[in-house]
C-alpha positions as CSV (number, residue, x, y, z in Angstrom):
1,X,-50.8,-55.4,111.4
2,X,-50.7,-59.2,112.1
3,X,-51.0,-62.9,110.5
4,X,-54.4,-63.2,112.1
5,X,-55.7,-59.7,110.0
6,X,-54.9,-60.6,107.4
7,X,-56.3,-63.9,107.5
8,X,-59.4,-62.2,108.2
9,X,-59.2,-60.0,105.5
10,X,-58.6,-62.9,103.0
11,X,-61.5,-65.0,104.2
12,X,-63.7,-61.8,103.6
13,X,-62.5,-60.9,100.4
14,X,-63.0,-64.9,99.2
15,X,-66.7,-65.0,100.8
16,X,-67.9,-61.4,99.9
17,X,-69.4,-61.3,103.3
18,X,-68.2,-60.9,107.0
19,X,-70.5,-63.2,108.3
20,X,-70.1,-66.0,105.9
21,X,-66.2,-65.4,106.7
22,X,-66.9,-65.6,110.6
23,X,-69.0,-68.7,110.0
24,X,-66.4,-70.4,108.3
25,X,-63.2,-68.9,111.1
26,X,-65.8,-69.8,114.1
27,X,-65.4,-66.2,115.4
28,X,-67.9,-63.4,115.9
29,X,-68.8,-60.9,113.7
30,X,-68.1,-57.9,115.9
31,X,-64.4,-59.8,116.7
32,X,-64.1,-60.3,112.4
33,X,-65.3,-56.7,111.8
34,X,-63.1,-54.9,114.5
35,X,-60.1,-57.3,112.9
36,X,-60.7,-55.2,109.3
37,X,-61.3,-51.9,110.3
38,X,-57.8,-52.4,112.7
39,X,-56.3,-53.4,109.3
40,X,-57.9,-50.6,107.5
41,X,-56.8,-48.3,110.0
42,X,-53.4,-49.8,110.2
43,X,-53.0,-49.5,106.2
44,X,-54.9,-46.3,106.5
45,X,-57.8,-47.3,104.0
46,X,-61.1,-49.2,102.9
47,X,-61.1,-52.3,101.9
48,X,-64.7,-53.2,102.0
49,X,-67.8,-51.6,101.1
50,X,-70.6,-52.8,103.5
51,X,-74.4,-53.2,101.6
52,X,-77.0,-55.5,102.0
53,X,-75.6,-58.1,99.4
54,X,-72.5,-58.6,101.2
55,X,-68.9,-56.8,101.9
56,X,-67.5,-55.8,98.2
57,X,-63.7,-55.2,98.1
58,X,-62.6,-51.8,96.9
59,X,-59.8,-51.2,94.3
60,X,-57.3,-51.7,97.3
61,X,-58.3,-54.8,98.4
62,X,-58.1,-56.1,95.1
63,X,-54.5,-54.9,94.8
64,X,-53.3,-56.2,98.1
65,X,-54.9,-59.5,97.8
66,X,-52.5,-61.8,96.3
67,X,-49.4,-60.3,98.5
68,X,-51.5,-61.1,101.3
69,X,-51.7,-65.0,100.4
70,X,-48.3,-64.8,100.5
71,X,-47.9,-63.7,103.7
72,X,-50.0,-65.7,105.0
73,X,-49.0,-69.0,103.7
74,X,-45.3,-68.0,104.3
75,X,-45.9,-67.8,107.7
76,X,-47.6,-70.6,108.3
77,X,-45.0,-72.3,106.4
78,X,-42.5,-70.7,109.1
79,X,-44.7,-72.1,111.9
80,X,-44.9,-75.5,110.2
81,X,-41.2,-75.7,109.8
82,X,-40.2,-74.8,113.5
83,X,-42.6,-77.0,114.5
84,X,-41.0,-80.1,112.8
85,X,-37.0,-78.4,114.0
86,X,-38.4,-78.6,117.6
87,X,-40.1,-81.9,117.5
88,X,-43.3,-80.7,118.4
89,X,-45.2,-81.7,115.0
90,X,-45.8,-85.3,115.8
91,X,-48.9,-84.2,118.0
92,X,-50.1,-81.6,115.3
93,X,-51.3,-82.5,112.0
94,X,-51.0,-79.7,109.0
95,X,-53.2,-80.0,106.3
96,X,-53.5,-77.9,103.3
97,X,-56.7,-77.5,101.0
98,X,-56.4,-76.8,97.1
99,X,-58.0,-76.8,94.5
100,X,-60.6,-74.5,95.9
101,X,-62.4,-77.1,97.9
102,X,-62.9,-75.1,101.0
103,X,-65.8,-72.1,98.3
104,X,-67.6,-74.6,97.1
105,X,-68.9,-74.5,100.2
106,X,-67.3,-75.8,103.1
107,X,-70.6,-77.0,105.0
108,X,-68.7,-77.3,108.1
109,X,-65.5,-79.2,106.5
110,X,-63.4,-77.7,108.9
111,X,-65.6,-78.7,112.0
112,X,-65.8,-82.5,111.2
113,X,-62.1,-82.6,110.7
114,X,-61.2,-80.6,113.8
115,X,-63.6,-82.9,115.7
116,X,-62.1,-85.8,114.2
117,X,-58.8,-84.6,115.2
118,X,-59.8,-83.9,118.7
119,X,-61.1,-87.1,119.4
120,X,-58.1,-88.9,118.3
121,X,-56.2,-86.1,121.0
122,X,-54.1,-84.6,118.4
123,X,-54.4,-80.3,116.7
124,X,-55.1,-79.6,113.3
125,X,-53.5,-76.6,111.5
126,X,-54.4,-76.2,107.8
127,X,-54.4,-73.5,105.4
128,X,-55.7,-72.7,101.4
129,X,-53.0,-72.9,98.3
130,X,-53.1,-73.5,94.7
131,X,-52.2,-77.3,93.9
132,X,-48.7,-76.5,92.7
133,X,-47.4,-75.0,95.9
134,X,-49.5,-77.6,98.1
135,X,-47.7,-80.5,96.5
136,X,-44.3,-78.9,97.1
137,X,-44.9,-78.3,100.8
138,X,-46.1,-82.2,101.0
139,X,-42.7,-82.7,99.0
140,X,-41.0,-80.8,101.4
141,X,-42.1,-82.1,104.6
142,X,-44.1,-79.3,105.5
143,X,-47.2,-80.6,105.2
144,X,-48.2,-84.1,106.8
145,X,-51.2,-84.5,104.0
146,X,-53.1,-82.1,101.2
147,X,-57.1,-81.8,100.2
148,X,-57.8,-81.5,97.0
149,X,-59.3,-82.4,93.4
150,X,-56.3,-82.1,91.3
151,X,-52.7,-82.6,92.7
152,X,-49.9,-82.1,90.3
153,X,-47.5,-84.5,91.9
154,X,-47.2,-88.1,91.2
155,X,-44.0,-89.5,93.7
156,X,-43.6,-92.9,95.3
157,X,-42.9,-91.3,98.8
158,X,-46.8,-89.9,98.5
159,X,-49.8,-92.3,99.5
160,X,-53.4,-91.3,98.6
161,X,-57.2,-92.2,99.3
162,X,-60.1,-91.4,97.6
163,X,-62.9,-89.5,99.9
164,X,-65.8,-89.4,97.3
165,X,-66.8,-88.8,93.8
166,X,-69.2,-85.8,92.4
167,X,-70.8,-85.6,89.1
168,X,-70.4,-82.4,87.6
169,X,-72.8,-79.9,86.7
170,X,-73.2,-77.2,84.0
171,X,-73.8,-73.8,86.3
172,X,-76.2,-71.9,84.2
173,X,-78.6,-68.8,85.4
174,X,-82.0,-69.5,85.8
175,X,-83.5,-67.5,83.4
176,X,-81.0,-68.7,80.7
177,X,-83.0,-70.5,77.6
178,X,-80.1,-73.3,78.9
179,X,-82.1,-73.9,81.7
180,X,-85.2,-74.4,79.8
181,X,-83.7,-77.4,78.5
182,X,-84.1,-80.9,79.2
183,X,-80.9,-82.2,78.4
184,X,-77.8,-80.2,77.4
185,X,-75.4,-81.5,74.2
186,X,-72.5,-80.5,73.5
187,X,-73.3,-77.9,71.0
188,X,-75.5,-75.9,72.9
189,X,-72.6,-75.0,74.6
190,X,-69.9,-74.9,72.5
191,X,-70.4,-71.0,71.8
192,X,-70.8,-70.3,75.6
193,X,-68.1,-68.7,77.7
194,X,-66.8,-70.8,80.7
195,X,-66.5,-68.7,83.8
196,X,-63.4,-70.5,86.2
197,X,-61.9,-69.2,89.4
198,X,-58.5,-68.2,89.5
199,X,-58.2,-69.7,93.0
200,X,-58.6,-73.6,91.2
201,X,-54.8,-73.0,90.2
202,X,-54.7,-74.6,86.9
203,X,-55.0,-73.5,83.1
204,X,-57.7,-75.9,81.4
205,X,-60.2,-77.6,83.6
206,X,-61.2,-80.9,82.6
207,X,-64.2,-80.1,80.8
208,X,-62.3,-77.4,78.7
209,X,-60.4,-80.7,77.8
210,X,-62.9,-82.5,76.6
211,X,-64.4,-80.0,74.3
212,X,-61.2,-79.9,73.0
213,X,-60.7,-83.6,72.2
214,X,-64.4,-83.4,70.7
215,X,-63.3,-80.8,68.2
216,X,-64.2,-77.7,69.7
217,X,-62.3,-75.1,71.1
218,X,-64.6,-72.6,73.7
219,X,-63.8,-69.5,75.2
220,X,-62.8,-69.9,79.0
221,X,-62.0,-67.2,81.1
222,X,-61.0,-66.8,85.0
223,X,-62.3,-63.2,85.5
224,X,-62.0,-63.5,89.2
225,X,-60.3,-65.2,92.5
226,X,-63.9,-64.4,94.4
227,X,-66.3,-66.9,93.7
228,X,-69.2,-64.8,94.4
229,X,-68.3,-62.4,91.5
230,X,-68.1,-65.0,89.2
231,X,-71.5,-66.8,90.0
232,X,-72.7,-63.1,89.0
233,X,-71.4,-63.0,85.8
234,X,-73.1,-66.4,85.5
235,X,-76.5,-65.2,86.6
236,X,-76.2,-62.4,84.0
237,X,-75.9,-64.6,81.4
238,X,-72.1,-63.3,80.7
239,X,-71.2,-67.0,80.6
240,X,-71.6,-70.1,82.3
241,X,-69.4,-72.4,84.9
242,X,-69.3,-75.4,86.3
243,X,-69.2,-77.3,89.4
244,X,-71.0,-80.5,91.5
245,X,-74.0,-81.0,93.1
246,X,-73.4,-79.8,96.6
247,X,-73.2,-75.9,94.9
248,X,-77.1,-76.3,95.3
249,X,-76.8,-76.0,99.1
250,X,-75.0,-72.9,98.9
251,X,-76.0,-69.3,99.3
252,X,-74.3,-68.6,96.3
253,X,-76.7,-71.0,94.5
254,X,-79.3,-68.3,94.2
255,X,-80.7,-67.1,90.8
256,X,-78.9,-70.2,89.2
257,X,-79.8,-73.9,88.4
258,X,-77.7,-76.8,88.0
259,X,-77.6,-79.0,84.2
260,X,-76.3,-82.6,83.8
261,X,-73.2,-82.2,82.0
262,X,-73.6,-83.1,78.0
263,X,-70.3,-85.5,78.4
264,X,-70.3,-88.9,80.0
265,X,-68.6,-89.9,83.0
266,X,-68.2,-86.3,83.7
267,X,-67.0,-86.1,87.8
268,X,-64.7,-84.8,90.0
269,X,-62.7,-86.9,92.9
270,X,-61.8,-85.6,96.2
271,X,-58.9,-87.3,97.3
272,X,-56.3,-87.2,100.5
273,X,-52.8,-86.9,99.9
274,X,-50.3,-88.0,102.3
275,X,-46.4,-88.7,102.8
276,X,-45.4,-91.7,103.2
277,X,-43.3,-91.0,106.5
278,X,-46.0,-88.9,107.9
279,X,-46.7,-90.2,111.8
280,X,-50.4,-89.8,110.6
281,X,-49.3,-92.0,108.2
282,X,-51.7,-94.8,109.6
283,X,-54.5,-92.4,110.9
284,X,-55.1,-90.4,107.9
285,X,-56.6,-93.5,105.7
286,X,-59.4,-93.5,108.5
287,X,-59.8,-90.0,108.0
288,X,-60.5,-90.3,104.7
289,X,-62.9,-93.1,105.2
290,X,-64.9,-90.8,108.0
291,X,-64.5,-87.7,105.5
292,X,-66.5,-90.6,102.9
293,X,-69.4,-90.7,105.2
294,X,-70.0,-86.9,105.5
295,X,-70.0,-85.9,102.2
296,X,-72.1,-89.2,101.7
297,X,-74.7,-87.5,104.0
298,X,-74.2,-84.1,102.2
299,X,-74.5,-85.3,98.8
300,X,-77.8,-86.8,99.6
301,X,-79.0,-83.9,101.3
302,X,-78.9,-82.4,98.0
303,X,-81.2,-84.6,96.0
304,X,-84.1,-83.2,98.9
């Protein structure tokens, strides 16, 4: 067993696919495949059921999972830190992406910042946490900057830039009467059930907050870390979710449709986090700004 399996395994279970997973980890599928069944082998059982809709995890995979993040991200935490003891870290750049920004899709995320970072002749490492644990290895030194939509840490030593701004959406299934609808209020979906992914790391998304403050109180639930499973809750009218306009370019989008949230000024921010002391200190700004422009040209691409 090794660091690179099990990154291929958790890419897998998060995109209920092997070749949506060797999209995103710009490897082959033969390569990804061979990498899980050495896995299996070396665990000495399934962890995915292959069918046409995709690579489902068995009760195994489910149960492994979470130790598996941990591995993983302790690792690269190890690599991070030896980096910085031998003085080699000024050339690399670590990033780390919460928040779950990386499934809702990517489009190529990666790609434009590792070509961003090559042209500037420096490598970029990165790697997926929840918010908490992100803002602690920014804390820590560990990190030279963090992705996300929500970071729980508010510090003088940490510097941030806003990338863009995303309405949200209500996430309904397409052959929900909520879809019929011109315009959603606020009590049509008071009685609904919000479907949120465990992977978003925090206990009441913002628009669970607002109900709130309007009076209400609805149910939430985070019945899954794989996206995929919950957008099929969704589509069988279990519930409904939310999320912002570039969902409609996803795969996952299919047998859904996309409502303008009842609530004004209802949006989420992408944002760059950096430390202070970071030597990207003075080139992460102008990655932000370049970051700006492509999900400029992505967000339009959704209105086609």
């Amino acid at each position: 067993m090794n660091i690179q399996q099990l990154k291929n395994f958790i890419k897998t279970y998060d995109c209920g696919s092997i070749s949506k997973a060797a999209e995103i980890s710009y490897q082959s599928q033969q390569a990804l495949s061979h990498s899980i069944r050495s896995l299996e082998k070396c665990l000495d059982c399934v962890l995915f059921l292959r069918n046409a809709n995709g690579s489902i995890p068995t009760m195994v995979a489910h149960a492994i999972y979470d130790d598996a993040k941990r591995i993983v991200v302790s690792a690269d935490h190890m690599a991070f830190k030896s980096k910085h003891a031998a003085g080699k870290h000024k050339k690399t750049i670590s990033m780390c992406f919460a928040g779950n920004i990386l499934g809702n899709p990517d489009f190529s995320l990666l790609e434009e910042i590792q070509s961003f970072c090559e042209n500037k002749g420096i490598n970029f490492v990165w790697h997926e946490d929840d918010p908490d644990a992100c803002a602690r290895g920014l804390q820590n030194g560990v990190l030279d900057c963090v992705f996300t939509w929500h970071f729980p840490l508010s510090s003088p030593d940490i510097e941030s830039a806003r990338v863009y701004t995303f309405d949200n959406f209500i996430v309904v299934a397409a052959n929900s009467p909520l879809a019929e609808k011109e315009r959603l209020t606020v009590e049509d979906l008071a009685e609904q059930i919000f479907f949120f992914s465990r992977s978003l790391g925090i206990e009441q998304p913002s628009i669970i907050q607002r109900y709130i403050q309007a009076g209400y109180n609805p149910r939430h639930t985070t019945p899954s870390n794989q996206l995929n499973c919950m957008w099929q809750m969704v589509r069988e009218n279990k519930g409904i979710s939310t999320n912002y306009r570039l969902f409609s370019l996803s795969a996952d989008y299919r047998g859904l449709k996309m409502k303008s949230s009842p609530f004004e000024n209802d949006v989420v921010h992408f944002e760059l986090y950096w430390r202070k002391e970071s030597p990207f200190a003075l080139l992460l700004p102008e990655l932000a700004g370049h970051l700006s422009a492509y999900y400029a040209r992505l967000d339009k691409t959704a209105f086609a």
